[in-house]
Structure formats: C-alpha cells, structure tokens
N, C-alpha and C positions, 0 to 999 in steps of 0.2 A: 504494500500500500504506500502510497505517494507522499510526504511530508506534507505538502498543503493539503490533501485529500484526508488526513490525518487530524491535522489541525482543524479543517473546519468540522467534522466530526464532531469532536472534544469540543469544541466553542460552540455548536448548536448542544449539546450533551448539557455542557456548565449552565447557557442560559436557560436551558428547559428549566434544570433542577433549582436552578436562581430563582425565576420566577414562582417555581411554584414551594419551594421553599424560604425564600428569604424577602419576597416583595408582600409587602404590607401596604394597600391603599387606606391611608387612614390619615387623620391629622394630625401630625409629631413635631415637638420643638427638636431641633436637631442640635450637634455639640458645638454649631455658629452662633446655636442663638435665635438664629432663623426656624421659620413656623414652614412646615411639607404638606401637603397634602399625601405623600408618599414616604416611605422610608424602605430601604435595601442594608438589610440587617444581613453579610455577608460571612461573618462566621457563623452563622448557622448552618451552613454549606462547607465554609474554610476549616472546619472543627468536626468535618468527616470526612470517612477515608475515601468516598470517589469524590468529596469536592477536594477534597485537598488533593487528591491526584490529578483530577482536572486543571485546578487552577495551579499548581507546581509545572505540570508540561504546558501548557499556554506559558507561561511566565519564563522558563528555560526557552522555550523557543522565539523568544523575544529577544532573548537575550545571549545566546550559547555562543555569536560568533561574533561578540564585541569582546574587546579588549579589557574585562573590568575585574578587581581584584576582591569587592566586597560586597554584598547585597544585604540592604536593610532597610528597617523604617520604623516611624514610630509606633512604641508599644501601646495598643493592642492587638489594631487591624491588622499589621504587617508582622507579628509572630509567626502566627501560623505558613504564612508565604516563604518568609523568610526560611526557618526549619523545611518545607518541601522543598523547594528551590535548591539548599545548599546539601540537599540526602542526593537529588537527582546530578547535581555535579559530581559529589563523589560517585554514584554509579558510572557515570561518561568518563570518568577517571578524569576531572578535570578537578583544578583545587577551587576554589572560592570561599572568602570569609562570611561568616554571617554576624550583622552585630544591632541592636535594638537600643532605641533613645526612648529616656525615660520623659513623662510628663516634666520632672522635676528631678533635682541631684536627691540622689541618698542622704538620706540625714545622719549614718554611719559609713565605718568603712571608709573607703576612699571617694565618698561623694562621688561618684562616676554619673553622668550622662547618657552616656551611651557605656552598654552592656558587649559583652563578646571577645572574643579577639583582639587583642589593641589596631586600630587603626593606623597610618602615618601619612605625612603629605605626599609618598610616589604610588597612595591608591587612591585607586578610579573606582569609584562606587554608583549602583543604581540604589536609587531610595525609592521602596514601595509601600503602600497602604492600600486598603480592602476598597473605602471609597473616600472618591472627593469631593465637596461638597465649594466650601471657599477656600480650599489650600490650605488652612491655619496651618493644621497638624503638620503638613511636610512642607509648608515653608519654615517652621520650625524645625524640622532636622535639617534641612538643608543651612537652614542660618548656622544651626550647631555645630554641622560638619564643616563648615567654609570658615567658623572660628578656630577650628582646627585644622586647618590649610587642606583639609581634605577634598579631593575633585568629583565634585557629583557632576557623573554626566548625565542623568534624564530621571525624572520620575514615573515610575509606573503604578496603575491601578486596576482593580477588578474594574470597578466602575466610575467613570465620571458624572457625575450628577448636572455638569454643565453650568455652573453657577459662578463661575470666576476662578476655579483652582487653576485653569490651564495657563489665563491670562497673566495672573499675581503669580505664579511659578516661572512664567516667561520672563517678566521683567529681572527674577534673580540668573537668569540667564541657564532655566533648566525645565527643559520641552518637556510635557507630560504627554505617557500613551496612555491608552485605553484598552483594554478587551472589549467593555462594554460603554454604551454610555447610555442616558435616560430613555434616548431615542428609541433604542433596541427594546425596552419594557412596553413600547407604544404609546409614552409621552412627549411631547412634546418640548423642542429645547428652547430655551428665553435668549 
C-alpha cells in the first residue's frame, strides 16, 4: 500500500473516531476565555491506543524527513503526541528527543520549565498541541524555547480551530500545520 494511500486512510480513520468521539456541539468557555459553541476534546481519542496510533503516524509523517532533533509541546495536549511520536522514531531507528513545558516552573527541585531530555541551542525542534484555538498555549512554548536559544521550526496540531493560532504563531516567525481544522467537523471558519 502507497504512503499517501496510507495516510489518507489513517486521516479519514482519526477524523471518523474525532468526531464521533471527541466533538461536543455545545456551549463551552474554552482555556482563551473565549465562549464555542463547539469544543474538540482530543485526548479523548489521544489517550487510546488507535487514537494515539493514528495521530502518532499522521504526526511522524509530517515530520520523518525534516531535519529536527526534538519534539514537544505544552503539557497536556501534547503529552500524549509527544510519547507516540518519539516510540515511532525509535521503531524507524531514528533518534528524536521528546520534552514537555510546564504551565509554570516547579516550585521544587530544579524549577524546570520544560520536562525531558535537556535541550540546547544546535536543536531544531517541532512544538505540538492536540488543538489550537488563539495560540496562547504554544506561543508560550515557543517564547520559552527561543528564551533558550532553542530553534523551533513549525508548530503542529491535531486540530486548528481557526481563531488566530496560525496568525499570532506566524508573527513569532513559526508556521502552524494542521491534520485537521474546524472546516473538516462541517463548521464553518471566521
């Protein structure tokens, strides 16, 4: 079977089980602050084993043949991605770090930030999250990691909600993908 033939397989598979597991039409303040009429609750799906297989091989084939040395994002959404992502590298016998940024530093310990692996300024890192809504959450890693001379080149998500993540991520000079975006649930994007 074909790589793309593959892929869209898996990416009609993910969004079946998406929607009919993780989309909620309902009224929700979301973690902007902002009022939805919808909400894509995506570790409902990331936090089993064929969504996390699904969105692990979507997300490696995004990524397998860029030159990058770490993959992460902030902690919640992007745990679960993160851990399938960095199991399917070791399967390809490739290496890649995985490492997760906290809301806030440790109140013991060595106060750390971001979790994992030590990072350094000659890694190239993607930062991912489950979804996007206004960027806050990964423009937040991303400010974190560029305080640490670290090179993000792109962010990726399960889903874009279409509400400014892409835009406000652009202006830090770091292009967001998508697998999915609102569109794809049959909403309309603003």
């Amino acid at each position: 079977m074909s790589q793309c033939l593959c892929w869209r397989r898996m990416k009609r598979k993910l969004l079946s089980i998406l929607k009919r597991e993780a989309f909620l039409k309902k009224r929700v303040k979301l973690s902007s602050g902002r009022i939805s009429n919808f909400y894509i609750d995506v570790r409902k799906v990331s936090l089993t084993s064929e969504g996390i297989y699904l969105i692990s091989n979507l997300v490696f084939q995004l990524i397998k043949n860029e030159f990058i040395s770490a993959i992460g994002g902030p902690t919640l959404g992007a745990d679960p991605i993160v851990n399938g992502v960095c199991f399917l590298f070791h399967q390809k016998r490739k290496k890649i770090k995985g490492f997760l940024i906290r809301k806030s530093p440790k109140k013991h310990g060595r106060q750390k930030m971001i979790e994992g692996k030590p990072l350094k300024p000659t890694d190239r890192v993607v930062v991912v999250d489950d979804v996007a809504t206004s960027g806050s959450s990964l423009i937040k890693a991303v400010e974190v990691l560029k305080k640490e001379r670290i090179k993000v080149l792109k962010a990726l998500v399960i889903v874009d909600r279409q509400e400014g993540a892409k835009e406000e991520l652009a202006r830090l000079g770091c292009p967001l993908i998508s697998i999915f975006t609102k569109k794809d649930f049959f909403l309309k994007s603003t």
